[in-house]
Structures are given as structure tokens and as C-alpha cells.
N, CA and C atoms as a LAMMPS dump frame, in Angstrom:
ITEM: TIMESTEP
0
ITEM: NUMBER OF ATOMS
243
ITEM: BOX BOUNDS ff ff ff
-5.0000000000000000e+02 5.0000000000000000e+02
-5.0000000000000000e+02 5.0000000000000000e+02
-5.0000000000000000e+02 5.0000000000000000e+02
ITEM: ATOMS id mol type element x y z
1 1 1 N 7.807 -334.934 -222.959
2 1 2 C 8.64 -335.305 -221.851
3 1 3 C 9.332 -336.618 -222.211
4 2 1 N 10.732 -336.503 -222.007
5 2 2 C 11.271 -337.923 -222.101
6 2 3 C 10.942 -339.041 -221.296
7 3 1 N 10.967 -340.252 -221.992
8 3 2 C 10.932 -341.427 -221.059
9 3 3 C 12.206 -342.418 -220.843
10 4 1 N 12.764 -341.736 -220.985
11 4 2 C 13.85 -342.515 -220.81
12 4 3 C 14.459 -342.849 -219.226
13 5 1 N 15.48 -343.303 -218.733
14 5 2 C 16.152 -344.019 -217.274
15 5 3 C 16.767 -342.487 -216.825
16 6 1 N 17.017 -342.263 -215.513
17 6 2 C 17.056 -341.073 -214.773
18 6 3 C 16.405 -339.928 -214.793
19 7 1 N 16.663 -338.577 -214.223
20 7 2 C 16.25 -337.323 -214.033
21 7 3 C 16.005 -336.863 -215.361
22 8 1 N 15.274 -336.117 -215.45
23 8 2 C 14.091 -335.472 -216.443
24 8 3 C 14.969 -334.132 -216.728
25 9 1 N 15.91 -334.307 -217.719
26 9 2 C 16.31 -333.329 -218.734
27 9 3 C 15.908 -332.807 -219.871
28 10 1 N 16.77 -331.205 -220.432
29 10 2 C 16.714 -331.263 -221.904
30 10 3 C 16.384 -332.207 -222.588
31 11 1 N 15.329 -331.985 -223.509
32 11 2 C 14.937 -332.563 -224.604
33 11 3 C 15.684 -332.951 -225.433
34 12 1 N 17.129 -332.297 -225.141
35 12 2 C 18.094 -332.488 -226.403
36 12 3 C 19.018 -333.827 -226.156
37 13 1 N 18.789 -334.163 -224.426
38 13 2 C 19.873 -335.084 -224.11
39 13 3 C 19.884 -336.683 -225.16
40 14 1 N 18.742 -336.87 -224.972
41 14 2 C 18.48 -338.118 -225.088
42 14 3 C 17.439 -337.831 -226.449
43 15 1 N 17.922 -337.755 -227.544
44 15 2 C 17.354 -337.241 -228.748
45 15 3 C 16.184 -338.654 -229.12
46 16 1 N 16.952 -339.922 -228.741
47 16 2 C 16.331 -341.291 -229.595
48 16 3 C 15.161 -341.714 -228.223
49 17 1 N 14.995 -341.509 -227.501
50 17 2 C 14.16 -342.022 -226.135
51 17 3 C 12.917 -341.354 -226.703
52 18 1 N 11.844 -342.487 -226.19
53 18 2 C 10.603 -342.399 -226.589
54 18 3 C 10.053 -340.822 -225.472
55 19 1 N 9.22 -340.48 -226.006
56 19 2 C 8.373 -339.263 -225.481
57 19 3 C 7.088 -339.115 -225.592
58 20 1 N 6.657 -338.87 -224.257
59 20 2 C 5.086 -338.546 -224.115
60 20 3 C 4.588 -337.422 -224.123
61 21 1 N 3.882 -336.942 -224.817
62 21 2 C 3.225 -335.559 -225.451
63 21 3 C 2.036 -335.503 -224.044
64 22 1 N 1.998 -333.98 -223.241
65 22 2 C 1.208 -333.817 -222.573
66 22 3 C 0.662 -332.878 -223.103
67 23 1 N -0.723 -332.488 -222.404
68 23 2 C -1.426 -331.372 -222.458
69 23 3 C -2.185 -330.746 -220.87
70 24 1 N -1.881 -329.291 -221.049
71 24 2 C -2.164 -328.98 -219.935
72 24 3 C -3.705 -328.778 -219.619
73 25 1 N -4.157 -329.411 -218.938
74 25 2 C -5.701 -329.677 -218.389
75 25 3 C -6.282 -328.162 -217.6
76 26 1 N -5.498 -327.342 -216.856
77 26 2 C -6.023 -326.284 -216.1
78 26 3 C -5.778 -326.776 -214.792
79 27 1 N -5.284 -327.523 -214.318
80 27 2 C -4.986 -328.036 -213.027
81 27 3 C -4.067 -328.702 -213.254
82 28 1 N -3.755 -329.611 -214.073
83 28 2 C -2.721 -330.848 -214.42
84 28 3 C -2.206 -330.96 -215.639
85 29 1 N -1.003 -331.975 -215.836
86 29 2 C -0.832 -332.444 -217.299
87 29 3 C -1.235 -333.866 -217.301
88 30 1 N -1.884 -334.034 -218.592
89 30 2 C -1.878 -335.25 -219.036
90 30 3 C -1.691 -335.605 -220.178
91 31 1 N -1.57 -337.141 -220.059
92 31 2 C -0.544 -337.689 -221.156
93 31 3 C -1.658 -337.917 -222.484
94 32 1 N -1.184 -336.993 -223.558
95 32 2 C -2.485 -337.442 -224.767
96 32 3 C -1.61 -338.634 -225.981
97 33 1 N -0.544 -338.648 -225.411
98 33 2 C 0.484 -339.732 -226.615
99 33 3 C 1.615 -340 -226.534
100 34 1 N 2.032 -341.047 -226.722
101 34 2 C 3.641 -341.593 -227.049
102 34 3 C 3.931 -341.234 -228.37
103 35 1 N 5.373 -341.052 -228.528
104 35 2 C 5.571 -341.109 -229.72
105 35 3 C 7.28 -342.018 -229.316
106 36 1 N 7.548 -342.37 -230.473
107 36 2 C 9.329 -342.982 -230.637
108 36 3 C 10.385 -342.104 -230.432
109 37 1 N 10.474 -340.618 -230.601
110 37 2 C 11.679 -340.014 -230.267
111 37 3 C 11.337 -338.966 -230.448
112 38 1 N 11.984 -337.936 -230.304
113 38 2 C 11.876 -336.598 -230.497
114 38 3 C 11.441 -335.588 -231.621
115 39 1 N 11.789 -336.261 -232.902
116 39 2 C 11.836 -335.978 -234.129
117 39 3 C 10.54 -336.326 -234.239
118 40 1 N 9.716 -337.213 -233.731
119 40 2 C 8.346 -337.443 -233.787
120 40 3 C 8.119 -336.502 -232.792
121 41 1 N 8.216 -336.228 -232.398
122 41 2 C 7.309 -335.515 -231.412
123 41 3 C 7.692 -333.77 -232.025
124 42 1 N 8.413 -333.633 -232.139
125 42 2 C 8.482 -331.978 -232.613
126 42 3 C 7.549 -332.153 -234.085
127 43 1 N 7.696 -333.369 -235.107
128 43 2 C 6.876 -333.064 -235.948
129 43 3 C 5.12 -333.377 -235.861
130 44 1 N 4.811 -333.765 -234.755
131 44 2 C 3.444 -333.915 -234.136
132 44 3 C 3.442 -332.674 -233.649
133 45 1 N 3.978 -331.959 -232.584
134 45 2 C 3.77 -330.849 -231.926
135 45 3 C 3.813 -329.412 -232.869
136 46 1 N 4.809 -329.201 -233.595
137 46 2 C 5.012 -328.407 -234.594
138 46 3 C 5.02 -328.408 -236.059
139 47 1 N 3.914 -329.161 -236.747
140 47 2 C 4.133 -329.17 -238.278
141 47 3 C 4.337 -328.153 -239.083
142 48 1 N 4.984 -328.504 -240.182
143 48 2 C 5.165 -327.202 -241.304
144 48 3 C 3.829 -326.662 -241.453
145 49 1 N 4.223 -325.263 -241.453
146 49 2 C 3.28 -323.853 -242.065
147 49 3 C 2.997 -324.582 -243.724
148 50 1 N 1.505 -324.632 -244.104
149 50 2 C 0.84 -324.876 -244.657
150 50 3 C 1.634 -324.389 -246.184
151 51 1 N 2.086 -325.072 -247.126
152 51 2 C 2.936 -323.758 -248.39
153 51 3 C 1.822 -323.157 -249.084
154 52 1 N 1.79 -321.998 -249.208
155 52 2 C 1.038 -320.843 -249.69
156 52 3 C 1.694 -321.261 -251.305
157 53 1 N 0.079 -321.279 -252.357
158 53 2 C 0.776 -320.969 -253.433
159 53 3 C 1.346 -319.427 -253.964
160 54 1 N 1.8 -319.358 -255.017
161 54 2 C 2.502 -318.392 -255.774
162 54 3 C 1.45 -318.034 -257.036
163 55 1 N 1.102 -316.723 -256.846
164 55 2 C 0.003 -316.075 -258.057
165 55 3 C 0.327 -316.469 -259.401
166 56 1 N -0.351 -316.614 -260.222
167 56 2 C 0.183 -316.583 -261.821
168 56 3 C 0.588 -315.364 -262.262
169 57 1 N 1.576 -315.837 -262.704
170 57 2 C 2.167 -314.446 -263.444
171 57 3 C 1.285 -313.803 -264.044
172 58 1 N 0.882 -312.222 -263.776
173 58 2 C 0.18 -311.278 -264.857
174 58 3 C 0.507 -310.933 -265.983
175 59 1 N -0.376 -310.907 -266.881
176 59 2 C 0.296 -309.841 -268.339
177 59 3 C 0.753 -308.744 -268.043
178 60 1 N 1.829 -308.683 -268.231
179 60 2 C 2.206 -306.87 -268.364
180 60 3 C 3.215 -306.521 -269.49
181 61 1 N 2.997 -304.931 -269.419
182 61 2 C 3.548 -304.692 -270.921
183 61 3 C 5.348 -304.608 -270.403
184 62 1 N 5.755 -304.852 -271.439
185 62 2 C 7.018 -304.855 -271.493
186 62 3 C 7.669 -303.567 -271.875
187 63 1 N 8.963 -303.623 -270.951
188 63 2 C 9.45 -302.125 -270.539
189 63 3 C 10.076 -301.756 -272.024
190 64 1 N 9.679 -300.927 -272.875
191 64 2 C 9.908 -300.201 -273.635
192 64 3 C 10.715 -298.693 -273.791
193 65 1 N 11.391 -298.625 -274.505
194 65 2 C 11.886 -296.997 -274.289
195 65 3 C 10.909 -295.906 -273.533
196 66 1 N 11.126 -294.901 -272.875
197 66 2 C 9.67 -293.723 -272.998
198 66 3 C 11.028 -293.186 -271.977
199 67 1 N 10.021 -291.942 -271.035
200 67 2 C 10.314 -291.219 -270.122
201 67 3 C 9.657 -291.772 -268.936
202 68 1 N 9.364 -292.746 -268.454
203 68 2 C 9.026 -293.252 -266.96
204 68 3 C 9.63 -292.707 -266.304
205 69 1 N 9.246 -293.011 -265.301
206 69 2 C 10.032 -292.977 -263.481
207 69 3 C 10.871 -293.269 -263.789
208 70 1 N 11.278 -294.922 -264.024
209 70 2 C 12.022 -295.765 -263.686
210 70 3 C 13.006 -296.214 -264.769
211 71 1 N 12.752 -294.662 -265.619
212 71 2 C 13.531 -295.335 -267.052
213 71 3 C 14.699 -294.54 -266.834
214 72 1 N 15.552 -295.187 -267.968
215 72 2 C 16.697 -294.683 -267.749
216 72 3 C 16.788 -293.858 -269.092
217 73 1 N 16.929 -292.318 -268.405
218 73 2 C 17.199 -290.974 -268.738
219 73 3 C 17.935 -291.268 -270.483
220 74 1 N 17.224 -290.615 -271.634
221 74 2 C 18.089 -290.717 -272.778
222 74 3 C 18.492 -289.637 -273.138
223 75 1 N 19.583 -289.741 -274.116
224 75 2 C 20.71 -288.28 -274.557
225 75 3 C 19.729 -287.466 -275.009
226 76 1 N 20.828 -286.365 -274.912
227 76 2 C 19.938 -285.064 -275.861
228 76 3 C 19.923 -285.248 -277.414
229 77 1 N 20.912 -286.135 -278.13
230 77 2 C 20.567 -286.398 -279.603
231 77 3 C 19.124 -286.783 -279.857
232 78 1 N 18.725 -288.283 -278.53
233 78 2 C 17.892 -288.907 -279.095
234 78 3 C 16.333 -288.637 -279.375
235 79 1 N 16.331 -287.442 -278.027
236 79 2 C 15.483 -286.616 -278.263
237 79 3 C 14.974 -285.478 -278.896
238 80 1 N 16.004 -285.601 -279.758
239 80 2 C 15.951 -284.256 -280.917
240 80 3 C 15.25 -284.768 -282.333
241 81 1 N 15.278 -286.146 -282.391
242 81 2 C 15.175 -286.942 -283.289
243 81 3 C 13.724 -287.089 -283.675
């Protein structure tokens, strides 16, 4: 919630005005923190998703001529050969 002078707007109005982080109690809100502006407070309220590493590359064999699935079809010479 902003703290800034007048009526209690968008979050977006007043981007630099300090803000108090509530939490809802089951009956009430209360105030668990100040922060300096908004940008603090979305990165208190919402931090980045944790970065997942990336597997090590596996050995694998390297695509070679043949008849796979995924190969690409060879002439009738080459198969005569």
C-alpha cells in the first residue's frame, strides 16, 4: 500500500512513495514492513524463480549416413554400391 499524501491509488501512480507491505491476518491486515518504493516492494513480494541449472551435455553418437527415421533418404546409385 502506498504511503504517500491523498487517496489510496494504483500502485502505479506514485511509483517512488514509500510502501507498506501487509499481510492478511484472517480478520485484518497488518503492516509486516516498509520498504522505499515500489520496485522494493515488488522485489520483496515477488522474487525471481530460482534459475534451474542446464544438464551436461550427453555423449551421443554422431549422425552418420544409414537409413534412420530421420535420415535423409539416399539415391538408388548409392545403394547399389
Amino acid at each position: 500500500m502506498p504511503l504517500g499524501d491523498g487517496p489510496h491509488r494504483g500502485a502505479h501512480v506514485d511509483p517512488e512513495a514509500p510502501r507498506a507491505i501487509e499481510e492478511w491476518t484472517g480478520s485484518e491486515w497488518m503492516v509486516v514492513g516498509v520498504v522505499e518504493d515500489l520496485a522494493a516492494a515488488k522485489a520483496l513480494l515477488y522474487p525471481p524463480p530460482p534459475m534451474q541449472e542446464k544438464p551436461a551435455e550427453w555423449d551421443r553418437p554422431a549422425m552418420d549416413e544409414g537409413r534412420g527415421r530421420h535420415r535423409k533418404p539416399s539415391s538408388a546409385e548409392d545403394r547399389d554400391q
